[in-house]
C-alpha positions, 0 to 999 in steps of 0.5 A: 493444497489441502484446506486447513482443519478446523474446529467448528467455532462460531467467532470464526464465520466469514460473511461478504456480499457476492452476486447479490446474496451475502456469502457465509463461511464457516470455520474460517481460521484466523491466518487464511487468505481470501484466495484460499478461501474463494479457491477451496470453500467456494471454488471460484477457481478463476482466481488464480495463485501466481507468485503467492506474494502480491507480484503477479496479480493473478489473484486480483479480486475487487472489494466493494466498502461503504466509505462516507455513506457511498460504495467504494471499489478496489483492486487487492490482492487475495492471495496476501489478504486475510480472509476475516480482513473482507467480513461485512464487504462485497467482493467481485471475482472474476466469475462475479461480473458478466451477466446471468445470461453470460454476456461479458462485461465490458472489462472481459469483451476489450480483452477479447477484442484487443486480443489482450489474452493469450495463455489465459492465466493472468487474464482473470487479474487483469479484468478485475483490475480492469472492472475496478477501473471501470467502477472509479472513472464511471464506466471507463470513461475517460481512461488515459493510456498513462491512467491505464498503465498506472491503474495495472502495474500490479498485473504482470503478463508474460505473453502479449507485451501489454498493448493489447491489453492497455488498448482494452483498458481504453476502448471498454468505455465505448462497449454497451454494458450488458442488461446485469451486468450494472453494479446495483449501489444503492442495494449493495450499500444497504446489504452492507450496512446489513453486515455490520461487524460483529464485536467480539473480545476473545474471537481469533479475528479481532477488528474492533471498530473504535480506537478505545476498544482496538486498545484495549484488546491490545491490552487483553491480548499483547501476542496477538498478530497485528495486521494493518493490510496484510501485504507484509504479514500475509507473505509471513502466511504464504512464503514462511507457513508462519501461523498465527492464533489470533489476529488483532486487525485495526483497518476497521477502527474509524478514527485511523481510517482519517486524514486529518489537516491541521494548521502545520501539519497533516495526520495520517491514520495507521488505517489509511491505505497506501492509495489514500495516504499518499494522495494526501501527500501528494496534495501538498507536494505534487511532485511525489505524485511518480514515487507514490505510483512506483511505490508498489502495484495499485493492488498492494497501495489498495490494501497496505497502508502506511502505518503497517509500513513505516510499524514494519520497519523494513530497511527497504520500505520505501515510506520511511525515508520520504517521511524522515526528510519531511521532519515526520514523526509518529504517535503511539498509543496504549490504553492505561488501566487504573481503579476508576476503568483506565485511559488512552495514553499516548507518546510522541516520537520522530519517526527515525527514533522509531526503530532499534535494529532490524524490523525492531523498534521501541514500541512496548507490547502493548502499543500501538502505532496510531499515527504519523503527523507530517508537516506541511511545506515550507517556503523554500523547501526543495523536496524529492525522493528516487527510488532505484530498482530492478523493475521500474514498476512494482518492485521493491527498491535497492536504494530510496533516497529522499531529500528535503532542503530548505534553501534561500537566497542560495544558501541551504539554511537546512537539509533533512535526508532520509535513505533506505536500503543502505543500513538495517532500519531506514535511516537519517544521513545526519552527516550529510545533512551537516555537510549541507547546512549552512553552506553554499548551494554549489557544485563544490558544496554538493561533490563534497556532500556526495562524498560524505554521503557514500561513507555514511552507510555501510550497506550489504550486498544481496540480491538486489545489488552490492555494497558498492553499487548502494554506496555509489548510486547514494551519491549519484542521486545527490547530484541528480537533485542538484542537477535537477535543481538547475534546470536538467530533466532529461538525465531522469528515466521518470521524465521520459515520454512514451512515444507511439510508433 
């Protein structure tokens, strides 16, 4: 692939930390992707471009952020990340981790001694998956073959059946860390401090740091991309060549990046990753701890968050229905001139009265989505979502249903079910709902509500699965909540034990 030219402007400079000196870009546009960037500026070429779209995770790279005043590691993706999205952060390649003298890291000798590695294309992804869980379990100490499994699910491999490699995920603990090979914290979060972003009102790459400024460049520049982790709009980039001028980017503003706890209910930032978001979800209700794993591979969860998903509106974005039966609702935000300078304006809305039609919704050009108010549990409350897919890891979802009913002394006082991939937004199943309230909580009550629940929607057939398939596994699902609620476990794929030879 040919580099993109450009006209040599200064707002347009790239600055990370690598290998302990900071790396400067010039002439970075403000829609290229990392991978480009690492592969035709720097020639880093062990990263690899796979599949182009977040699937393969050839082209996994690790960033390093200051969060709280300590240095945070994760995997992403590079070939979806824009470029400008990683200014002022430290990014570890593949060619970044073994020491000066050559000596492997732990990450690369497991490979190597498990044989984890046969063709060597996917290797490069698969050791800086295995270098970011390095970092966050303390030098791979402690690592599970579940951790493992959960940790690489964005890494696929063709040739070696992945024992090999989850068996390096377990044994790099054990292996000496190389004199270099130590990631220095201390230095590397003063020279990210060093790197501060540099405000700018017209640049192409905006990524304002505090929320009055993000709304007001929203404000200058209403056509301007918005992107909140790139891991939708950086495959508009890589699968659909689209080109985008100027981006207003908003995962750098400090108040989104919070999780806020209040007395009813929580307060997700629309900068909060996917990790971080549902972490917070799965504090109050353990048992979507599977589904927050299955949502996508840890790379796509390190770099998405959920205010780009559920703003996105994707019919099979699996967030929105979890969200809808959990009674979710979002805040837009604008910010409104007036003589004496102007104000932050906001509005309140459910999350389901979000959408119009098709990836639209009701947001007015100059707004943003800030955040998404979940309430907490009730007591009572039995709540679960399914996620149905082709691939049971990383993949995106045919079907996702979600449940949330309240239910006392054997009655369902009320029921809240959100379901994606059966219509053209994500969806509430009001009528099923109204089949369930008030009523019984029975076989008979939940035959009828099934029923009810596969004439509701009348899905599409495409590649992931027909019409009738959707409409037939809707029901299905309602019966496995009942099921599951009467005790049953086996009749879940979720539930089943690996089981060593």
């Amino acid at each position: 692939m040919l580099p993109r030219m450009n006209a040599p402007t200064p707002e347009k400079t790239l600055r990370f930390w690598q290998r302990g000196q900071t790396v400067t870009v010039p002439d970075v546009a403000p829609d290229r992707t990392l991978l480009e960037v690492l592969r035709e500026d720097l020639h880093l070429c062990a990263t690899k471009e796979g599949c182009g779209e977040g699937d393969c995770g050839a082209c996994t790279v690790v960033l390093g952020e200051v969060v709280d005043g300590k240095l945070t590691h994760k995997a992403i993706n590079s070939c979806i990340r824009l470029a400008h999205s990683v200014d002022g952060m430290a990014v570890y390649t593949a060619e970044d981790i073994a020491s000066p003298s050559g000596e492997p890291h732990p990450a690369q000798e497991a490979m190597v001694r498990c044989h984890g590695s046969q063709c060597g294309f996917c290797t490069p992804g698969f050791v800086m998956s295995l270098f970011g869980m390095y970092q966050n379990t303390g030098g791979g100490q402690g690592i599970t073959r579940e951790r493992a499994q959960v940790d690489l699910s964005g890494n696929l491999c063709r040739c070696t059946g992945y024992r090999p490699i989850l068996d390096a995920a377990q044994q790099m603990g054990s292996l000496p860390l190389p004199s270099g090979c130590e990631v220095d914290e201390r230095a590397t979060v003063a020279a990210l401090k060093a790197l501060k972003a540099r405000p700018a009102d017209d640049a192409p790459y905006l990524r304002p740091t505090r929320l009055v400024d993000l709304l007001r460049a929203r404000a200058k520049h209403p056509k301007a991309q918005l992107v909140a982790g790139c891991t939708d709009v950086g495959l508009w980039v890589t699968k659909m060549h689209k080109r985008f001028p100027q981006v207003l980017d908003l995962t750098a503003t400090r108040e989104l990046r919070r999780v806020e706890r209040y007395r009813h209910h929580i307060a997700i930032g629309a900068a909060v990753t996917l990790t971080d978001a549902f972490a917070a979800l799965v504090q109050d209700r353990p048992q979507l701890q599977r589904f927050s794993e299955r949502f996508a591979g840890l790379p796509v969860r390190n770099s998405g968050t959920l205010g780009g998903n559920v703003a996105n509106g994707s019919p099979i974005g699996d967030s929105m229905p979890l969200l809808i039966a959990l009674g979710a609702s979002v805040v837009l935000m604008r910010w409104k001139a007036s003589p004496s300078g102007g104000e932050i304006a906001h509005r309140e809305l459910r999350l389901e009265d979000l959408y119009t039609g098709y990836r639209t919704n009701v947001m007015r050009p100059d707004e943003i989505l800030a955040w998404i108010k979940v309430p907490l549990p009730m007591a009572g409350e039995r709540s679960t979502v399914y996620k149905i897919s082709k691939r049971f890891d990383d993949d995106i979802s045919a079907v996702c249903l979600a449940l949330n009913l309240h239910i006392d002394n054997g009655t369902v006082r009320s029921a809240s079910i959100g379901a994606g991939g059966v219509a053209a937004t994500p969806v509430r199943a009001r009528q099923t709902e109204a089949a369930l309230a008030g009523q019984p909580w029975t076989e008979d009550t939940v035959m009828h509500a099934m029923e009810t629940l596969r004439a509701e929607f009348q899905p599409i057939s495409d590649m992931r699965a027909s019409a009738s398939y959707r409409q037939t596994v809707l029901g299905n699902l309602l019966r496995r909540f009942w099921l599951e609620s009467q005790g049953r476990t086996g009749i879940n794929l979720e539930n089943l034990q690996e089981v060593s030879a």
